[in-house]
C-alpha positions in Angstrom: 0.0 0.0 0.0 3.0 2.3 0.6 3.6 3.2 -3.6 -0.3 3.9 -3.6 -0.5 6.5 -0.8 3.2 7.9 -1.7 1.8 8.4 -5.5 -1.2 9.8 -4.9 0.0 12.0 -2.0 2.5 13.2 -4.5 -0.4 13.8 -6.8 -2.9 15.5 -4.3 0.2 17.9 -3.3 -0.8 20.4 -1.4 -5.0 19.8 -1.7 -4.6 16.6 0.9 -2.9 16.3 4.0 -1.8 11.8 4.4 -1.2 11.3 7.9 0.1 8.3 8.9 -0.5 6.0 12.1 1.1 3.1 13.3 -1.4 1.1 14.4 1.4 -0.8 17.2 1.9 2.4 18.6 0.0 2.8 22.2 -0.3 6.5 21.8 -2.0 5.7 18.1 -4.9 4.5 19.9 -7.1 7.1 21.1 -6.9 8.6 16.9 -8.0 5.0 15.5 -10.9 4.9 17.5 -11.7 8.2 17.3 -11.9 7.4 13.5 -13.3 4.0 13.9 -10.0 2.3 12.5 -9.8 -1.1 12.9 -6.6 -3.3 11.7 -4.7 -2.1 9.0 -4.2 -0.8 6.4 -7.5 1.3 7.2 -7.7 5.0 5.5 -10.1 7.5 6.8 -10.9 10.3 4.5 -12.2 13.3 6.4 -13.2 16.6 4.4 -11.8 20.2 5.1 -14.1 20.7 8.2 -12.6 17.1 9.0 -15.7 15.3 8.7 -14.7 11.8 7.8 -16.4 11.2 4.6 -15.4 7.6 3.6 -13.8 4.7 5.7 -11.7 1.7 4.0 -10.2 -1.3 5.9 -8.1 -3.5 4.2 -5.6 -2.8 0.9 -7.7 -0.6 -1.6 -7.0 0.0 -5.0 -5.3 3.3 -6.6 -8.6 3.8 -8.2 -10.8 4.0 -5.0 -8.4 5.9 -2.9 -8.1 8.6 -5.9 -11.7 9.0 -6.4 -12.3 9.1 -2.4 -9.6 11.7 -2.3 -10.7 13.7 -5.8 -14.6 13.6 -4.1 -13.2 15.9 -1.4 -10.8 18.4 -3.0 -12.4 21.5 -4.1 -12.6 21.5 -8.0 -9.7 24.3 -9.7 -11.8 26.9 -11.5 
């Protein structure tokens, strides 16, 4: 899953913010459950009032983390 979420944040630039966790770490804890992340990978995409949007558990494909990510960044005029 690492190329995937290095490409696309590379894509996304600046209009996404990837954060990641480790899910081992104790003090990772109180995040995944505030997102409802269980195992991993899990993704949580929130939307610019940080709103999670979509939840994914499990590897994803490029395509559905792209059009989760391109469903919550503004449109360029």
């Amino acid at each position: 899953m690492t190329p995937i979420v290095d490409g696309l944040e590379e894509e996304f630039d600046a209009d996404v913010a990837v954060v990641r966790l480790n899910a081992a770490e104790p003090e990772n804890v109180e995040l995944q459950q505030e997102f409802g992340l269980q195992g991993h990978p899990a993704f949580a995409i929130l939307d610019e009032n940080g709103r999670t949007t979509q939840t994914f558990f499990g590897p994803q494909s490029e395509e559905t983390l792209r059009a989760a990510l391109t469903a919550v960044v503004p449109a360029e005029n």
